[in-house]
N, C-alpha and C positions, 0 to 999 in steps of 0.2 A: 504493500500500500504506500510505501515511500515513493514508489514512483506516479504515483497519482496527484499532479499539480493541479491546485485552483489559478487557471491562467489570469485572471486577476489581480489576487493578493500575490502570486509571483512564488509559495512555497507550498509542500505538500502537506496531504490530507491528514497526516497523521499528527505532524508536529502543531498544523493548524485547530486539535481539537476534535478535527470534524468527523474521525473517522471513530468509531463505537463496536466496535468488534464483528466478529462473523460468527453464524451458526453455520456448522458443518453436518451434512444431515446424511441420511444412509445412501449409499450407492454416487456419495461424490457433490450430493446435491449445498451450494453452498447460496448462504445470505448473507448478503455483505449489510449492515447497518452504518448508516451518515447522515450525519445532522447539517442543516444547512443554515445559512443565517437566515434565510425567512424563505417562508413556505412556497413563496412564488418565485425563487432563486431564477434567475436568466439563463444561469451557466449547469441547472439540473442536469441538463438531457447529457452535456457531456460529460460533467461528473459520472453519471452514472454509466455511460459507454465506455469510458478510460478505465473506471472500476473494474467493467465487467471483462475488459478486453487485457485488464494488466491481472487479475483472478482466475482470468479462463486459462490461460498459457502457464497456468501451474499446474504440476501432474498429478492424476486423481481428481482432478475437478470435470465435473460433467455439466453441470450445469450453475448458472450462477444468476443473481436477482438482488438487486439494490434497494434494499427498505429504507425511507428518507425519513427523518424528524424534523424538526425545526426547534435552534440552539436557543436555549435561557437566554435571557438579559445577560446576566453574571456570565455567561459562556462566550458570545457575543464579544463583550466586553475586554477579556481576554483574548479573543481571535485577532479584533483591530490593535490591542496593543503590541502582539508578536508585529504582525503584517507593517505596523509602521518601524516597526524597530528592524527592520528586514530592509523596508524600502530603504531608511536611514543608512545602513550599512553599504549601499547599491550605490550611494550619491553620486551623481557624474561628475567628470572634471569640468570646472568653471576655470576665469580668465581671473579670479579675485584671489591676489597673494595670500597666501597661507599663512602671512604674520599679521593679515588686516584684521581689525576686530569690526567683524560684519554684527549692525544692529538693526531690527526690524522695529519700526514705528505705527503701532497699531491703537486702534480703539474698538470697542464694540460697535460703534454706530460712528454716523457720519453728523458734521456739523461741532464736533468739539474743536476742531483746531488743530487736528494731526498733523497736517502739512506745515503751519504755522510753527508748530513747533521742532517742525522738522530742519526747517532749513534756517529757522534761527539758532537751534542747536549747534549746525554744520556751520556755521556762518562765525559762531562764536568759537568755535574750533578751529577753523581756518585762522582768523586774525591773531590765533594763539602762535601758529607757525603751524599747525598740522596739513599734512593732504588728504584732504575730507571727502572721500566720493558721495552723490546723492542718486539713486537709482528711482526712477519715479514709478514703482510698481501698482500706483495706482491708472493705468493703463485708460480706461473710459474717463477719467475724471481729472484727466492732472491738470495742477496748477503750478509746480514747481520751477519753473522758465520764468513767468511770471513775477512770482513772490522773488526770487533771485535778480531779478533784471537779467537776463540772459537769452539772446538770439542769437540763432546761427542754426547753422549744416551741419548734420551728424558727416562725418566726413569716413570713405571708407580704405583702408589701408589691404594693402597687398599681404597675403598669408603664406608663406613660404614652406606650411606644413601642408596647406590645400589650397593650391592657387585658386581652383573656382569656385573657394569660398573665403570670401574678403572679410576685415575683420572691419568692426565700427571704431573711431575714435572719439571718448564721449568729446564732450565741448566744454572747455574751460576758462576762468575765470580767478585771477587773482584777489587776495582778500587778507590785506595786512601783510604779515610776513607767508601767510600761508598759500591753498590754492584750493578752488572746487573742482573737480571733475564731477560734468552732471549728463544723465542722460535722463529721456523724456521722451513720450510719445510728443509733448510740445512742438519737438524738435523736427517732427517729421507730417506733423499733422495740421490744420490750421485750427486755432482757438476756438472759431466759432461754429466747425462741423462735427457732428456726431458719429462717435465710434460706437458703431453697434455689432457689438464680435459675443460670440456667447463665452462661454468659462474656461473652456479648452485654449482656444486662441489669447485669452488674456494670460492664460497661464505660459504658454507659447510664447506670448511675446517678453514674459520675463525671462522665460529661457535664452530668447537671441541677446536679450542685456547681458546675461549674467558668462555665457557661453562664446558668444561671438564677439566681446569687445575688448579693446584692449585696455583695460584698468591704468596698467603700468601702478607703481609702488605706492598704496594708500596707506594712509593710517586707520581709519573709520571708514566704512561704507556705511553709510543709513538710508535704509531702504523704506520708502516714504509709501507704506500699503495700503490699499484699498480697505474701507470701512468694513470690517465684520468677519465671518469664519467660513470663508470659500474657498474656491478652487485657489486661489493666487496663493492664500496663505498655507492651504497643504503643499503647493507645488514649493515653496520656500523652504517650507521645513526635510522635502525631498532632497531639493539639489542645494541647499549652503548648512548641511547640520547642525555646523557649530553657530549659526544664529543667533542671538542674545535678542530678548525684546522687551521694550518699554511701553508701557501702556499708556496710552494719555486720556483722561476723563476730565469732565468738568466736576465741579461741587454736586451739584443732582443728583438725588438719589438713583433716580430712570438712569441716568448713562452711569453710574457708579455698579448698577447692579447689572448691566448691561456689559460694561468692559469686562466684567469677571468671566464671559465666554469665553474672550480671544484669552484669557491667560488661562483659562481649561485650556484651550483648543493649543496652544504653546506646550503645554505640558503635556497635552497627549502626543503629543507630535516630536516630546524631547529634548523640546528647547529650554531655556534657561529664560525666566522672567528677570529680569536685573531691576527693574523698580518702574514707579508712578511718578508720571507727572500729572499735576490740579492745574488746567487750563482754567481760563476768565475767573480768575480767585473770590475776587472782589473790585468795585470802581471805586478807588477814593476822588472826590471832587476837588475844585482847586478851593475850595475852605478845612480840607486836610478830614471831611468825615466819608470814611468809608461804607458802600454802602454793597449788599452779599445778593448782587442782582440773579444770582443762579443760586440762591442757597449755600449752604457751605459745610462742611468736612466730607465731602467726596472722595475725595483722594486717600486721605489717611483712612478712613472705612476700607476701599478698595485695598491699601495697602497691608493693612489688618489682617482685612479676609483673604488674601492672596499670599502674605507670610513675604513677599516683601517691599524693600524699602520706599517713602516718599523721598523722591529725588527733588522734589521742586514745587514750585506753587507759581504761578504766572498770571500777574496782576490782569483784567481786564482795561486795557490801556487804548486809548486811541490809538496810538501812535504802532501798535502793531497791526492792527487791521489797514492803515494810512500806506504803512512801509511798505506792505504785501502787494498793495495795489500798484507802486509806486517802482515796487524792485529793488528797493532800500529795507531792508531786516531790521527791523525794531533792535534785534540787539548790537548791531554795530552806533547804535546812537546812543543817546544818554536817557536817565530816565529809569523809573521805578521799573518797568519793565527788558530794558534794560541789562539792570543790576540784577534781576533775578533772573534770567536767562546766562548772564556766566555765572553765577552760583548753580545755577545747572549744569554749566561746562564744569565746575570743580567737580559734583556731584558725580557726572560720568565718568570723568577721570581717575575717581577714586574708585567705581566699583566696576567698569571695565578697563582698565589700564589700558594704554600703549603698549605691543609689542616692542620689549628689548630687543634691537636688531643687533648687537654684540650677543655673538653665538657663546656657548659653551667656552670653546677653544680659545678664545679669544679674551676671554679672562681668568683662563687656564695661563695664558702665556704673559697677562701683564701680572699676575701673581710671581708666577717664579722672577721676571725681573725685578719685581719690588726687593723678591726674595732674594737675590743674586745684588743687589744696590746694597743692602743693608749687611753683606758680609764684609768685613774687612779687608783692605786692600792686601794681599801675599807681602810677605817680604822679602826682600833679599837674600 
């Protein structure tokens, strides 16, 4: 029965669960029992052909008959968690350095500010000296071109491992001592026409970002995802594993209990939650009284019940919805918002570091010279 694959989940029937033993009955006659994950399985009829066809070509068997069930919740439940830890294992190779710390910017729903916060994060990261990639995987909806001030031609580069398949170069932009590299359906699409692609194709289209372009040496990628728990976000958790993701909510209870999906759906999928950011916190007005237009402890709630950290709180400020419009990032400028947007760049700093690019070796050999400096000169 090991050799009986769910061409689906991509591993076999046995290790999947699904296979529940066989009766062996007089004169050879055999019952194979399998549970399926629901009664109206798509993939029954072959299931049950590969059963009977990898059952029949054992010796002594005369005849054989597939009795189907359908798998508990609890059973279920384990089958997806193998099958994603399987896919995980599979990941393809992508064009994003091995030493980059790739972060996914998600929410439960749409209208918090995910993008907002996306490219004022990278934005404050870049001015720090970092090379900050921004991936816009929100595909039907981006706005990242935009909010950045950024036009241009995805430009394509000669591929020397498959000529007749060229590679992208994203489009860049300097930013204090640092730089962006951004790509974008922006980039290729015009603003005011609709991308109407169903879930395969949006998923497809992060694959050519992540697979066909040339990154060249990042610090961060932050991958600015589409609202909710779809295809794009399984497809991420497929091909970049090591993933980290920040969740960003406003104060509201509705999007507070809301975002706690995408960080299930992160954890079923393996990834690593790194913490919350509290979009539109509060307005304070220019006679200094604040005033909690979306309610207030969202984030920390969320944080609570997720297990982990509030990275930030992010004032509701004019001047960040102004900047976005404008192509100026609220945190390259001054201002309460601002100030709490590089307290977020501390914030990230601290709980996903910079890859050390001084290998092993390499401080293997300024040790011994420190060690070889500090012996005494020979003597004569």
């Amino acid at each position: 029965m090991l050799g009986v694959i769910d061409p689906e989940l991509g591993d076999n029937v046995v290790d999947l669960g699904m296979y529940r033993g066989a009766d062996i009955g007089a004169g050879g006659a055999v019952v194979v029992h399998l549970a399926l994950t629901t009664a109206g399985c798509p993939l029954r009829a072959q299931l049950q052909h590969d059963t009977e066809a990898r059952v029949a070509s054992l010796p002594g068997v005369t005849s054989v008959r597939v009795a189907t069930s359908e798998m508990s919740k609890a059973d279920k439940g384990a089958l997806m968690a193998r099958a994603r830890w399987k896919i995980r294992e599979r990941a393809p190779e992508t064009e994003i350095p091995a030493t980059t710390r790739v972060v996914a910017i998600s929410s439960g729903k749409g209208g918090v500010g995910k993008s907002s916060v996306t490219v004022n994060l990278a934005s404050a990261l870049a001015a720090r000296g970092y090379v900050v990639g921004v991936l816009d995987a929100d595909i039907a909806g981006f706005s990242v071109p935009r909010m950045l001030g950024m036009e241009g031609e995805i430009r394509a580069e000669a591929n020397s491992a498959d000529p007749a398949r060229p590679k992208m170069r994203p489009v860049s932009k300097t930013v204090g001592s640092g730089r962006l590299e951004v790509l974008s359906m922006g980039f290729l699409s015009p603003e005011d026409e609709a991308i109407m692609w169903r879930g395969l194709m949006l998923n497809r289209a992060v694959q050519h970002f992540l697979e066909d372009a040339v990154w060249g040496d990042l610090d961060y990628l932050f991958v600015d995802m589409p609202p909710g728990t779809g295809d794009v976000q399984m497809g991420l958790a497929r091909m970049l594993p090591r993933t980290e993701m920040i969740i960003v909510t406003t104060p509201a209870l509705a999007a507070q209990k809301v975002a706690v999906r995408a960080a299930d759906m992160a954890r079923k999928g393996y990834l690593r939650v790194a913490g919350v950011v509290e979009n539109m916190s509060g307005f304070t007005c220019e006679h200094g009284v604040r005033y909690d237009l979306f309610g207030e402890g969202g984030g920390a709630r969320l944080a609570a019940e997720i297990g982990a950290p509030l990275l930030g709180q992010i004032p509701l400020e004019p001047a960040v919805s102004a900047g976005g419009d404008a192509g100026a990032p609220a945190a390259l400028g001054t201002g309460a918002a601002a100030a709490a947007f590089d307290a977020l760049a501390d914030a990230v700093l601290a709980v996903i570091p910079v890859v050390e690019m001084r290998g092993c070796t390499a401080r293997i050999l300024d040790a011994v010279e420190e060690a070889l400096a500090a012996q005494p000169a020979p003597t004569a």
